[in-house]
DRENPA-3360 file (N, C-alpha, C; in nm, 2 decimals, always signed):
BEGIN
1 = XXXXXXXX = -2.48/+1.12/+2.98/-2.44/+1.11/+2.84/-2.31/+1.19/+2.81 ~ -2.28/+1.32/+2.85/-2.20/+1.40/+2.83/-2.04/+1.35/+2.87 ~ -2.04/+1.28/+2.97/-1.90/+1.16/+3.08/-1.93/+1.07/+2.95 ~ -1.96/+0.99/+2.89/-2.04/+0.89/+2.79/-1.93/+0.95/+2.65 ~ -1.97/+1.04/+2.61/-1.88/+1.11/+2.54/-1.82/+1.14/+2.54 ~ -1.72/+1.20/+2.66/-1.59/+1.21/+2.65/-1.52/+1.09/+2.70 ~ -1.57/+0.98/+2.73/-1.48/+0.83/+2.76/-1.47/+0.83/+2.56 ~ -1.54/+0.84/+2.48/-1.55/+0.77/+2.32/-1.44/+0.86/+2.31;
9 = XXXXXXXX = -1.46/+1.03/+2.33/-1.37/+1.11/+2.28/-1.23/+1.01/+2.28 ~ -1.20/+1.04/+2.43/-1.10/+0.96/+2.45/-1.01/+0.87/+2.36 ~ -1.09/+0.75/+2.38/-1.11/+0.66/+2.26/-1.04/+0.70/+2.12 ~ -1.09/+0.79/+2.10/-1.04/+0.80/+1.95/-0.90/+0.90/+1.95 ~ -0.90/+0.97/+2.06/-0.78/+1.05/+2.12/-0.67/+0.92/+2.07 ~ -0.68/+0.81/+2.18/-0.57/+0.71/+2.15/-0.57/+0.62/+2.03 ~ -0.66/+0.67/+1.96/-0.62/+0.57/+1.81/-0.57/+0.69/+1.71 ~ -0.61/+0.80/+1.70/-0.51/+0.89/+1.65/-0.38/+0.91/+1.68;
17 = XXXXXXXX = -0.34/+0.88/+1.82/-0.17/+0.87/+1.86/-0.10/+0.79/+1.82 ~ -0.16/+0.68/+1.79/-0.11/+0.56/+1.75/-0.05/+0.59/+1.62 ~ +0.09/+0.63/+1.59/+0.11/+0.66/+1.44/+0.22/+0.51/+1.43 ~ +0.26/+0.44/+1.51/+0.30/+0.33/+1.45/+0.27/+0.22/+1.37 ~ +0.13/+0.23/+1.40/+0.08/+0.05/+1.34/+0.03/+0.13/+1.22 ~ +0.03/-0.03/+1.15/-0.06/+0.04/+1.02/-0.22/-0.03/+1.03 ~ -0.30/+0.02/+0.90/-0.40/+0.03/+0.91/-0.53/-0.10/+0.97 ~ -0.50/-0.20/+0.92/-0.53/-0.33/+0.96/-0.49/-0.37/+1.10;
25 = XXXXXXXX = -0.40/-0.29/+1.15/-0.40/-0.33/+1.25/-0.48/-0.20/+1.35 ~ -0.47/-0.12/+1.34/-0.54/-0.04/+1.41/-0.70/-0.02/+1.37 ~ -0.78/-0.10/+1.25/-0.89/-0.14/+1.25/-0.94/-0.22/+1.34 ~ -0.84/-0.34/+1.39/-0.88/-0.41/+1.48/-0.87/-0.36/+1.62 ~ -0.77/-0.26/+1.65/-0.78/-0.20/+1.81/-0.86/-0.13/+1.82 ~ -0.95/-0.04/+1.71/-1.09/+0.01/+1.70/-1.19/-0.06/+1.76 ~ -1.19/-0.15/+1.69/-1.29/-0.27/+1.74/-1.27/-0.32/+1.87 ~ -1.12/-0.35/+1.91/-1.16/-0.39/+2.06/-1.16/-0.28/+2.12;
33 = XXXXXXXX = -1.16/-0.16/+2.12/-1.19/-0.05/+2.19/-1.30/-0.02/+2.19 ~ -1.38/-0.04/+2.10/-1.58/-0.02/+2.10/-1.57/-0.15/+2.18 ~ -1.55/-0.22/+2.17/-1.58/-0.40/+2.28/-1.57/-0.32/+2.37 ~ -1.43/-0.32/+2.48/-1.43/-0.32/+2.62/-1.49/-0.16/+2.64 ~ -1.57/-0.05/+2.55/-1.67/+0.03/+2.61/-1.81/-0.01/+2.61 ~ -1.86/-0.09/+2.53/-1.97/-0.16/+2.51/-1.97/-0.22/+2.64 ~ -1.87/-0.31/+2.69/-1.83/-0.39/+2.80/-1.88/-0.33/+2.93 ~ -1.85/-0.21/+2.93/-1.84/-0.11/+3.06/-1.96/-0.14/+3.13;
41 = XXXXXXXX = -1.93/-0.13/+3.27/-2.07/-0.11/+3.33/-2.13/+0.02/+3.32 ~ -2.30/+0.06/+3.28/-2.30/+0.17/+3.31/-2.33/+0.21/+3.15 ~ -2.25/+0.16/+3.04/-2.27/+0.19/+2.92/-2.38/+0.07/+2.78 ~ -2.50/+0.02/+2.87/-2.56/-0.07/+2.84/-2.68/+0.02/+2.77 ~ -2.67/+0.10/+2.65/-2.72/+0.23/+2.59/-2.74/+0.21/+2.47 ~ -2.78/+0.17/+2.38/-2.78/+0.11/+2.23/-2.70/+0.30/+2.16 ~ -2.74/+0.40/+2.19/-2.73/+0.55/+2.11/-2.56/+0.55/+2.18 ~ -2.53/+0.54/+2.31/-2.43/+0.62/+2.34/-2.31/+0.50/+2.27;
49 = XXXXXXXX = -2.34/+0.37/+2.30/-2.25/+0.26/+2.18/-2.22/+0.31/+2.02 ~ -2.35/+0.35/+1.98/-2.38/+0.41/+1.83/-2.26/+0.55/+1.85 ~ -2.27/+0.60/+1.91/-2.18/+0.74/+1.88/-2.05/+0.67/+1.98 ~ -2.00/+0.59/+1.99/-1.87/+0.57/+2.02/-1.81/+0.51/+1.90 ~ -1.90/+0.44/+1.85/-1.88/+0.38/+1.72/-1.84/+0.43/+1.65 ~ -1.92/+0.58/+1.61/-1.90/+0.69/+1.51/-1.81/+0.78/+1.54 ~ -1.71/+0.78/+1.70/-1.62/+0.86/+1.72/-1.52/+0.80/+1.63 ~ -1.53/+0.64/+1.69/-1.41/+0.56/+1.65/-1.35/+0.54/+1.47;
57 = XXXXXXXX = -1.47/+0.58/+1.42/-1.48/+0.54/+1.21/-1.43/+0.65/+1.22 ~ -1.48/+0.77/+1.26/-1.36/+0.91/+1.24/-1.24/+0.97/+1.23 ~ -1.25/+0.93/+1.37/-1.07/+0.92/+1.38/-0.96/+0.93/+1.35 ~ -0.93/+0.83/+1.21/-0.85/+0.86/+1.14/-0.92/+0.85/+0.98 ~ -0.97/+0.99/+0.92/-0.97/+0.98/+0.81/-0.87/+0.87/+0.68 ~ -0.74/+0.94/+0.70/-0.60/+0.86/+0.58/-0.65/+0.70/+0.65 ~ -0.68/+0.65/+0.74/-0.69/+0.47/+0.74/-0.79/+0.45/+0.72 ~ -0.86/+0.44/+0.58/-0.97/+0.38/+0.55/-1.02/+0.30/+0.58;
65 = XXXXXXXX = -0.94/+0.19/+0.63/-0.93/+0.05/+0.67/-1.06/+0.08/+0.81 ~ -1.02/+0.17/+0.90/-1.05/+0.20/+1.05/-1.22/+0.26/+1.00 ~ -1.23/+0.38/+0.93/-1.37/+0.39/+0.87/-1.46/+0.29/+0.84 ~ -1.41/+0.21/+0.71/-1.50/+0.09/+0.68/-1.54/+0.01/+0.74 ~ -1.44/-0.08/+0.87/-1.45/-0.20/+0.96/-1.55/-0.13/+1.05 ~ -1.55/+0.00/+1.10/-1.66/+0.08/+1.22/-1.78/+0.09/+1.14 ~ -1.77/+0.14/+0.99/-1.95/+0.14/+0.94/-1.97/+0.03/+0.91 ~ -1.87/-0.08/+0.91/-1.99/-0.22/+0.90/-2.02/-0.28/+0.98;
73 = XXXXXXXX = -1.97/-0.25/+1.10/-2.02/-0.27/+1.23/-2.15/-0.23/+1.25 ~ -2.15/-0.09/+1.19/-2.28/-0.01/+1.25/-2.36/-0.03/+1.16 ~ -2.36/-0.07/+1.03/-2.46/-0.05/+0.93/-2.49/-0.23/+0.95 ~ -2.41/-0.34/+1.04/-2.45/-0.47/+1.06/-2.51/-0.47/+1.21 ~ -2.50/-0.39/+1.31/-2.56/-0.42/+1.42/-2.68/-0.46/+1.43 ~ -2.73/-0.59/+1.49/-2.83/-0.66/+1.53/-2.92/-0.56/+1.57 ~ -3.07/-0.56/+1.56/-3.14/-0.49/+1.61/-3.12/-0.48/+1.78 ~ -3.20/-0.37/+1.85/-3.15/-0.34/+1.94/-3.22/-0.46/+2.04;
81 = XXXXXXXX = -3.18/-0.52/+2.17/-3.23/-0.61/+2.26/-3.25/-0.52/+2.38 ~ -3.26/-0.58/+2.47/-3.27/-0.61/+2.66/-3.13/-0.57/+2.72 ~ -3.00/-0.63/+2.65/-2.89/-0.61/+2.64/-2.82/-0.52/+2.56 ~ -2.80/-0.41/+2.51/-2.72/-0.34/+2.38/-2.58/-0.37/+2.42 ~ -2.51/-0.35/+2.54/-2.41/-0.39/+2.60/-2.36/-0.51/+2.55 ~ -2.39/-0.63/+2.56/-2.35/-0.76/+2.51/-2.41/-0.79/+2.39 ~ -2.48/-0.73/+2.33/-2.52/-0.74/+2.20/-2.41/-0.68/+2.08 ~ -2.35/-0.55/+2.15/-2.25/-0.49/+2.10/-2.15/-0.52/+2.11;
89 = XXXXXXXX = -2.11/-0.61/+2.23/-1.97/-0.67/+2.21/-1.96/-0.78/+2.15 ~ -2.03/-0.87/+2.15/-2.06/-1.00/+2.04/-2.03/-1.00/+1.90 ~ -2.12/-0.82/+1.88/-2.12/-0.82/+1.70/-1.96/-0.76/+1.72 ~ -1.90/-0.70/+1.82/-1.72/-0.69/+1.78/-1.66/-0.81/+1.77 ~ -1.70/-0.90/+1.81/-1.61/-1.01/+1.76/-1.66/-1.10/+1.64 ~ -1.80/-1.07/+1.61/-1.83/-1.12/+1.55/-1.72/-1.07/+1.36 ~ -1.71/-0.96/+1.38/-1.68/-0.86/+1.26/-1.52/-0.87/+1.27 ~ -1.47/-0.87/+1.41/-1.32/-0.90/+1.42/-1.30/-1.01/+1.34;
97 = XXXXXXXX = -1.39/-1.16/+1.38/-1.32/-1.26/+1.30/-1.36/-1.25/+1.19 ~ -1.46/-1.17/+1.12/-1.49/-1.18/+0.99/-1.34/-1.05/+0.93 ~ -1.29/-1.00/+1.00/-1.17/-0.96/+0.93/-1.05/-1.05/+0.92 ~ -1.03/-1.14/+1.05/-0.93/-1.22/+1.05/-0.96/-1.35/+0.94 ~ -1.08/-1.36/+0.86/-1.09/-1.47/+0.75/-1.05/-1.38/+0.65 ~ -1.09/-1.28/+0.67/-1.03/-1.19/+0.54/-0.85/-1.16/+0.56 ~ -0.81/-1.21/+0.61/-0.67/-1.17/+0.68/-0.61/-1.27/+0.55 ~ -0.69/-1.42/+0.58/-0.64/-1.54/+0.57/-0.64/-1.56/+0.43;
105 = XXXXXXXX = -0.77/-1.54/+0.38/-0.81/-1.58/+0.22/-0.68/-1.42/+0.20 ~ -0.67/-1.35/+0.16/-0.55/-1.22/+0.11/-0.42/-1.28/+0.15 ~ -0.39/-1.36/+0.22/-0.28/-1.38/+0.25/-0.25/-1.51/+0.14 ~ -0.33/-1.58/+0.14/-0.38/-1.72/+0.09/-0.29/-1.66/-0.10 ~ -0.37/-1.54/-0.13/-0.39/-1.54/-0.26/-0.27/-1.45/-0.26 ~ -0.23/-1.41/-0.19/-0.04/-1.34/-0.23/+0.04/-1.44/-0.22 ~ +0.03/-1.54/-0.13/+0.13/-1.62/-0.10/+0.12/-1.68/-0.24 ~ +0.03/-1.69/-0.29/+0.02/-1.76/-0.48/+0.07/-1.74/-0.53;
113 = XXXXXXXX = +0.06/-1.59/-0.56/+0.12/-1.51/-0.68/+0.21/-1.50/-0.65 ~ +0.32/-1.52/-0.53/+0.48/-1.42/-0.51/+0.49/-1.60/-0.53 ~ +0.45/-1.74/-0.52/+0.51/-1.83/-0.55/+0.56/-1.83/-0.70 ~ +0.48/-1.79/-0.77/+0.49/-1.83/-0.91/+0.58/-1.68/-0.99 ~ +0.69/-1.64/-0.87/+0.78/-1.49/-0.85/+0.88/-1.53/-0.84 ~ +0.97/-1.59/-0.88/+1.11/-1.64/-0.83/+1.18/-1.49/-0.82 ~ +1.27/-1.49/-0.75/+1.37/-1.35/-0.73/+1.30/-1.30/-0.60 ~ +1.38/-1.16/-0.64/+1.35/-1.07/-0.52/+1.27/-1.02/-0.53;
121 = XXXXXXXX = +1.17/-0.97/-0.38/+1.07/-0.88/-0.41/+1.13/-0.78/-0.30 ~ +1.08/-0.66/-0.36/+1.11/-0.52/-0.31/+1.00/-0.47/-0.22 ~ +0.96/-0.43/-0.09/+0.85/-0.33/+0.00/+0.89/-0.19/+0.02 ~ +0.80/-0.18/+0.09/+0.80/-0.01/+0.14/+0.74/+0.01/+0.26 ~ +0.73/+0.03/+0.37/+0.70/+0.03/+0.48/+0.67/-0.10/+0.54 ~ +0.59/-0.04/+0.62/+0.57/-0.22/+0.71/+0.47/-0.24/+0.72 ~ +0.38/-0.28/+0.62/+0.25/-0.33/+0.64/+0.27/-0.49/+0.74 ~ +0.17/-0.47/+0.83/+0.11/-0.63/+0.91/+0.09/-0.70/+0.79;
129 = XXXXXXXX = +0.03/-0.70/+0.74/+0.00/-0.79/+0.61/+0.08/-0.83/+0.54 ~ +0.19/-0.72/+0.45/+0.28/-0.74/+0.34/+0.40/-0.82/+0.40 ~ +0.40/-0.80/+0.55/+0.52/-0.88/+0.64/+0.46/-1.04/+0.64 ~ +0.35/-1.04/+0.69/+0.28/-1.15/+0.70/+0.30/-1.27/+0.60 ~ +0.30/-1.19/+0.46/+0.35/-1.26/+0.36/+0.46/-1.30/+0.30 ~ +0.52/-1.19/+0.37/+0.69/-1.20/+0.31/+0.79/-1.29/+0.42 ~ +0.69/-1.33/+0.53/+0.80/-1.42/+0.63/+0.76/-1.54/+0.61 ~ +0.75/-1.58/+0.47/+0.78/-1.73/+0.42/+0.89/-1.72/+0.31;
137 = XXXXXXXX = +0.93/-1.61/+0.29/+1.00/-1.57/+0.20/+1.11/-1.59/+0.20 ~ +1.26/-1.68/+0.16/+1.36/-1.68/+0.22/+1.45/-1.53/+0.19 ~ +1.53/-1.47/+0.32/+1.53/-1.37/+0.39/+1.64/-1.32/+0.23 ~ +1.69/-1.35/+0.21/+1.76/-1.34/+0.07/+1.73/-1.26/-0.06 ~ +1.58/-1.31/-0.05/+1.53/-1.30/-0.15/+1.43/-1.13/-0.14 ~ +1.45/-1.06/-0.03/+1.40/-0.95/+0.02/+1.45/-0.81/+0.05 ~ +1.46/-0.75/+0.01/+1.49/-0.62/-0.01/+1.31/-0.52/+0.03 ~ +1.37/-0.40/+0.14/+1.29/-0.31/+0.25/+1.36/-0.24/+0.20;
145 = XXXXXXXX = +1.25/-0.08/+0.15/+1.35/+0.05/+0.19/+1.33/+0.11/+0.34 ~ +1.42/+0.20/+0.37/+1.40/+0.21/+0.48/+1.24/+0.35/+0.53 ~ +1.22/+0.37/+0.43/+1.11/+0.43/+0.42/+1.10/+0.58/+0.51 ~ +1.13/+0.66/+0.44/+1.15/+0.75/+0.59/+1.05/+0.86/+0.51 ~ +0.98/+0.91/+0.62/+1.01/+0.97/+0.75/+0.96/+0.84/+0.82 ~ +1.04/+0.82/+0.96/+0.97/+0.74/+1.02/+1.06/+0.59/+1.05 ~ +1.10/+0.56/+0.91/+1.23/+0.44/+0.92/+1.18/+0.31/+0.95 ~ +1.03/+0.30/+0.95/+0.98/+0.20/+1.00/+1.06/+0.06/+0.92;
153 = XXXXXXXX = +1.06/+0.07/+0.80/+1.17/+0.01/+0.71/+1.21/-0.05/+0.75 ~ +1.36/-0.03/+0.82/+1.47/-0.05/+0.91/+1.42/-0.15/+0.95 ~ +1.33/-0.14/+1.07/+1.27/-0.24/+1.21/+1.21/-0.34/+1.12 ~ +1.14/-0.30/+0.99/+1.10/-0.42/+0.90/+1.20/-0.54/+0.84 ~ +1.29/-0.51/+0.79/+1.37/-0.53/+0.75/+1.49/-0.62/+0.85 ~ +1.50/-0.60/+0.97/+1.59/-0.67/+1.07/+1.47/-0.79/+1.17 ~ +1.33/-0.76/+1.11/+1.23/-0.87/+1.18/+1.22/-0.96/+1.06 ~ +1.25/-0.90/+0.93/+1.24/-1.04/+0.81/+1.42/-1.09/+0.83;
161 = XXXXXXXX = +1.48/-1.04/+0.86/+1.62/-1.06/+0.84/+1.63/-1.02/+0.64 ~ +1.62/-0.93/+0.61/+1.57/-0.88/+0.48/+1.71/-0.75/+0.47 ~ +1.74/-0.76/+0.33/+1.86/-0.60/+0.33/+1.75/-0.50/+0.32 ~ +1.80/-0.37/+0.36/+1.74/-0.24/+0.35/+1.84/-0.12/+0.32 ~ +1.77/-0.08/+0.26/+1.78/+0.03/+0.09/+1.75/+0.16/+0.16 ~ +1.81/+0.25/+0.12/+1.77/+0.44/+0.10/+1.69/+0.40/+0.05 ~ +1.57/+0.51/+0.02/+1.45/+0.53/-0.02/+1.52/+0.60/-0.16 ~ +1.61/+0.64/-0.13/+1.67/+0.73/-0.29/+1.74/+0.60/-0.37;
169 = XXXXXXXX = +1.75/+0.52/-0.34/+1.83/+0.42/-0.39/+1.74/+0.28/-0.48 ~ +1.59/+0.32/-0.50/+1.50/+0.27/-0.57/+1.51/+0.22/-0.74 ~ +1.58/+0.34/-0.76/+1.60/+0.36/-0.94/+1.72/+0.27/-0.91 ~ +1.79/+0.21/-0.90/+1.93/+0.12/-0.93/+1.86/+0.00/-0.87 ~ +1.80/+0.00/-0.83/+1.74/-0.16/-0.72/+1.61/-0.24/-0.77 ~ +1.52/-0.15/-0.78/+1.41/-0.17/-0.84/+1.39/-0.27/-0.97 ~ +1.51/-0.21/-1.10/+1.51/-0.31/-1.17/+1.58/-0.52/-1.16 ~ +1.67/-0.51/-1.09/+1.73/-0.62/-1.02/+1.58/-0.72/-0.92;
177 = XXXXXXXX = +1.49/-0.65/-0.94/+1.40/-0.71/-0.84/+1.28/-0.78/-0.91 ~ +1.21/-0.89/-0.89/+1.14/-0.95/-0.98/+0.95/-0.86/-0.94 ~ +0.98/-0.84/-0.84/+0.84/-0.76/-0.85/+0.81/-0.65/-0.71 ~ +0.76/-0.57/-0.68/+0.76/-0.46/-0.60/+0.59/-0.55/-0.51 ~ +0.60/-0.52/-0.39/+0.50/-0.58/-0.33/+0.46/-0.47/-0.19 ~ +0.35/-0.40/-0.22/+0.32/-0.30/-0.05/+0.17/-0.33/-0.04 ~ +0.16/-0.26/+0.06/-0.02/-0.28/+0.17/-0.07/-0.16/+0.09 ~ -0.12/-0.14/+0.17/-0.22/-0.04/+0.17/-0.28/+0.03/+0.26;
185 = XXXXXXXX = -0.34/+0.15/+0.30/-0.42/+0.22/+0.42/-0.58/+0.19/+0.38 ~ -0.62/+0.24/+0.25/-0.75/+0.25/+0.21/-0.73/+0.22/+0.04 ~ -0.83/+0.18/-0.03/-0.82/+0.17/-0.17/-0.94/+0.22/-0.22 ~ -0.98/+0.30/-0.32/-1.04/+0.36/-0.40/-1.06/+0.30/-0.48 ~ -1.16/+0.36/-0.57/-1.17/+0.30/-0.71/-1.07/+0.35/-0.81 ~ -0.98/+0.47/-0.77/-0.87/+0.54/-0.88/-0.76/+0.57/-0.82 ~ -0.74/+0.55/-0.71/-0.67/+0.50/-0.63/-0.63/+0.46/-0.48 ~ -0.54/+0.47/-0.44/-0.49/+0.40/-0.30/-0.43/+0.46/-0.22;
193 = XXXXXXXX = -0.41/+0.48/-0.11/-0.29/+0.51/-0.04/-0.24/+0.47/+0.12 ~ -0.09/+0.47/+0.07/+0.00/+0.43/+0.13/+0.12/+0.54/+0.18 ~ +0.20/+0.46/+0.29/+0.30/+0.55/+0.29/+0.35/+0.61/+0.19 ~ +0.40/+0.78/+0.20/+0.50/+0.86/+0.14/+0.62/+0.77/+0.07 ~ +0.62/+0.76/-0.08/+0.75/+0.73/-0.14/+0.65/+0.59/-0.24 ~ +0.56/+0.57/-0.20/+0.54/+0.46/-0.22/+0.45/+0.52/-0.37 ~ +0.42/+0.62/-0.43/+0.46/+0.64/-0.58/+0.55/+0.65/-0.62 ~ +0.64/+0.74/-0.59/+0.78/+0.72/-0.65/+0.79/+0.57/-0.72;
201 = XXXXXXXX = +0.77/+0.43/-0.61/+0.86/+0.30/-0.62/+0.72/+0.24/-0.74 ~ +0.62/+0.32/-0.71/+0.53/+0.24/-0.84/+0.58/+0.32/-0.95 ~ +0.63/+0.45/-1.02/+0.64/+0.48/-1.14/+0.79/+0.42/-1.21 ~ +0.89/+0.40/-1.06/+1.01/+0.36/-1.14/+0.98/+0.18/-1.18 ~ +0.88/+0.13/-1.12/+0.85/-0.05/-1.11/+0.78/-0.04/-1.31 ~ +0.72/+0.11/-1.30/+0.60/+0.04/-1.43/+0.73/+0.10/-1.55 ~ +0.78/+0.17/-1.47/+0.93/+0.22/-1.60/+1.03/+0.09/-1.65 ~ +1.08/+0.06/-1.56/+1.14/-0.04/-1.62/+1.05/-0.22/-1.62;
209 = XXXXXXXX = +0.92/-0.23/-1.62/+0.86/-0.32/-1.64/+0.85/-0.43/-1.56 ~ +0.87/-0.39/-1.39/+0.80/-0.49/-1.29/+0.69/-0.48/-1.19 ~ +0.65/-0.57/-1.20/+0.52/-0.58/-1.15/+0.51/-0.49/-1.01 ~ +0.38/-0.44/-1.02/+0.39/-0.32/-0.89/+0.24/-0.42/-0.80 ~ +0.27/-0.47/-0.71/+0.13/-0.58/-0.65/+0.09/-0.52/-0.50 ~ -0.03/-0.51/-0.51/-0.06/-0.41/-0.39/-0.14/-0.57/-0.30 ~ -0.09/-0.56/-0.19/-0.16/-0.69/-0.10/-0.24/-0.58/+0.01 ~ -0.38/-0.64/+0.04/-0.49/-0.53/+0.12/-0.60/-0.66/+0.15;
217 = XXXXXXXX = -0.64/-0.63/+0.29/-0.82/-0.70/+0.27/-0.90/-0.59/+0.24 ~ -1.00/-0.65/+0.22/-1.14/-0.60/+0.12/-1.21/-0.48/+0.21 ~ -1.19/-0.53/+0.36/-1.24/-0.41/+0.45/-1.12/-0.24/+0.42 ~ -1.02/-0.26/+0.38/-0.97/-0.13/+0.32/-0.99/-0.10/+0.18 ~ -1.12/-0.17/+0.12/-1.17/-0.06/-0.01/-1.31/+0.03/+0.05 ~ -1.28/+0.16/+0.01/-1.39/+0.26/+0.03/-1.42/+0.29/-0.09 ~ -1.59/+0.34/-0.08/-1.61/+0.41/-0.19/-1.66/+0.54/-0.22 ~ -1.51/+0.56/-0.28/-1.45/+0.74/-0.31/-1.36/+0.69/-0.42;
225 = XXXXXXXX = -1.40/+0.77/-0.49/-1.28/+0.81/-0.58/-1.12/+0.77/-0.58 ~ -1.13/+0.90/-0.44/-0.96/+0.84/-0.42/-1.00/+0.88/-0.22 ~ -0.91/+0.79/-0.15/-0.98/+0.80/-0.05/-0.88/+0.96/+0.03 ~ -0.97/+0.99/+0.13/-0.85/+1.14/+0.16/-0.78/+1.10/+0.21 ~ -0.68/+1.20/+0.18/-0.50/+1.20/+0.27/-0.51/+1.31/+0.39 ~ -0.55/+1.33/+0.47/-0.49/+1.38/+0.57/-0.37/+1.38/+0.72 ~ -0.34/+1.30/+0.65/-0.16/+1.29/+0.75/-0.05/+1.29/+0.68 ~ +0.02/+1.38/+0.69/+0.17/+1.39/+0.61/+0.24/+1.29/+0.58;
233 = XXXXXXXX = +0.25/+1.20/+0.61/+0.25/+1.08/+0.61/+0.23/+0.98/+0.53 ~ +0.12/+1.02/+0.47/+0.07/+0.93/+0.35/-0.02/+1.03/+0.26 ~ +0.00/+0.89/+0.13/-0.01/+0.98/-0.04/-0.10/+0.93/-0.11 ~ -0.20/+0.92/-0.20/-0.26/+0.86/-0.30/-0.18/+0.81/-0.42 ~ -0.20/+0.70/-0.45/-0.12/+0.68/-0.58/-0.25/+0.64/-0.68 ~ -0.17/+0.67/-0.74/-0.35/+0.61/-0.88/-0.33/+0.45/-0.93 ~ -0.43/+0.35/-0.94/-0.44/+0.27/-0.92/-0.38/+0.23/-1.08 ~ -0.37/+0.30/-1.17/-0.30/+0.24/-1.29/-0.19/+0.23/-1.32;
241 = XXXXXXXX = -0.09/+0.25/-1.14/+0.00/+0.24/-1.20/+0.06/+0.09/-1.05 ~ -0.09/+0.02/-1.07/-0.08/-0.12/-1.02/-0.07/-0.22/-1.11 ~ -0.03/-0.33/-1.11/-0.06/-0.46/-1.16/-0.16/-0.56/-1.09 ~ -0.19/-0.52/-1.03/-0.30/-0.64/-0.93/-0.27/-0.62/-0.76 ~ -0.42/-0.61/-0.76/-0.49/-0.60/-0.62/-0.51/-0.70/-0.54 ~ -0.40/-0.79/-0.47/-0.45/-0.90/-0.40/-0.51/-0.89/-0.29 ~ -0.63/-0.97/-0.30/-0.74/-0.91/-0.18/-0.84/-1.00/-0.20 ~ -0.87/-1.02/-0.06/-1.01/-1.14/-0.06/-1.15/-1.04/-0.09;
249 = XXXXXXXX = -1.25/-1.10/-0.07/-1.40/-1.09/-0.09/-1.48/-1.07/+0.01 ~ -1.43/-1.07/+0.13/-1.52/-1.07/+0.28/-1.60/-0.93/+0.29 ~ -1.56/-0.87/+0.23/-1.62/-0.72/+0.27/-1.67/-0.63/+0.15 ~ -1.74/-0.70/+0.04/-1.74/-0.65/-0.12/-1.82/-0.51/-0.09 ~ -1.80/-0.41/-0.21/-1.83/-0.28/-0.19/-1.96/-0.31/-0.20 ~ -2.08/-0.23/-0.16/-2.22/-0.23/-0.19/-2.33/-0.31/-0.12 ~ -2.24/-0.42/-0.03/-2.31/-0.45/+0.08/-2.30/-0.34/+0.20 ~ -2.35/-0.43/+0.35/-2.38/-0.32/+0.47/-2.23/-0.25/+0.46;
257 = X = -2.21/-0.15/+0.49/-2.06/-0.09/+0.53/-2.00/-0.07/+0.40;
% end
């Protein structure tokens, strides 16, 4: 058991390093990192699965996304079988694709609303998602700040073929733009958070009167208040100073997880 736990340790060792991706996407390497230990020979244990699971929801507190997707894994796991080993990797894919329909319907319902958006829309970091939607976007019509610390921006921004902006350069740009559009890490009931800067770009959006549209699946709402920040990195913003939460239904608050 004790080798058992420090392979999970491990585990969550490399999802904390990971400071590139954002949260949806490192929900899902969660997941296939409980799969191929589930997988293991040797680890066919229904308890020592259960606390790899629970290394992995830890992890990173600030990605809510990575908490929620791991407790509804665990608060959905099939009773225990003959197998816990292939029982457990089944329900990771089972819960992976039930994120990837939630991927779809959220994508589904931004791509709506930025239709009925003529102009430009403005981002903030690089959400998987918020890119997802913006690369039907013609490249023109897109403006990235470069989002620093970090700059992820930039690399955003030359993958949409999109201009990019100083992060100080929001107040002159912002109003030129028909609506402000970012991801999310985790969502609260009073607020959200996302990368550093990304209040700033919602109080100058509700100042001069454009739409501030947060795109997220449903597996990144928690329920807290406001979810915690522990990485310098990222901030809470208060959700009143959104216009609308695009987000599907696959994961509603109050069921398992």
């Amino acid at each position: 058991m004790p080798e058992a736990l420090a392979d999970a340790g491990r585990l969550a060792d490399r999802l904390r390093a990971n400071t590139t991706d954002g949260a949806a996407v490192l929900a899902r390497q969660a997941l296939a990192m409980l799969g191929e230990y589930a997988g293991t020979a040797g680890f066919d244990n229904r308890l020592r699965i259960l606390r790899c699971a629970e290394a992995l929801r830890d992890a990173r507190p600030s990605m809510g996304a990575v908490g929620r997707i791991l407790q509804y894994w665990i608060d959905t796991l099939p009773p225990d079988d003959a197998s816990a080993g292939e029982s457990a990797v089944a329900h990771c894919d089972v819960v992976s694709s039930l994120a990837d329909a939630a991927l779809e319907d959220t994508l589904r319902l931004a791509r709506q609303r930025l239709a009925a958006t003529p102009g430009t829309i403005l981002t903030h970091s690089a959400s998987s998602t918020v890119l997802r939607v913006l690369s039907e976007r013609p490249a023109g019509d897109l403006v990235v700040t470069a989002s620093e610390p970090g700059g992820e921006g930039r690399r955003a921004a030359a993958r949409l073929g999109a201009r990019c902006i100083e992060d100080a350069d929001i107040e002159q740009v912002v109003p030129a733009c028909a609506a402000v559009l970012v991801g999310a890490d985790a969502i609260g009931r009073r607020a959200f958070v996302n990368k550093v800067g990304t209040r700033s770009l919602a109080v100058v959006a509700q100042a001069v009167g454009r739409p501030f549209l947060v795109v997220a699946e449903s597996f990144k709402r928690v329920d807290a208040e406001a979810p915690p920040v522990t990485e310098d990195l990222f901030e809470c913003v208060p959700n009143g100073l959104v216009t609308a939460f695009l987000t599907d239904d696959r994961f509603p608050l109050g069921s398992a997880g």
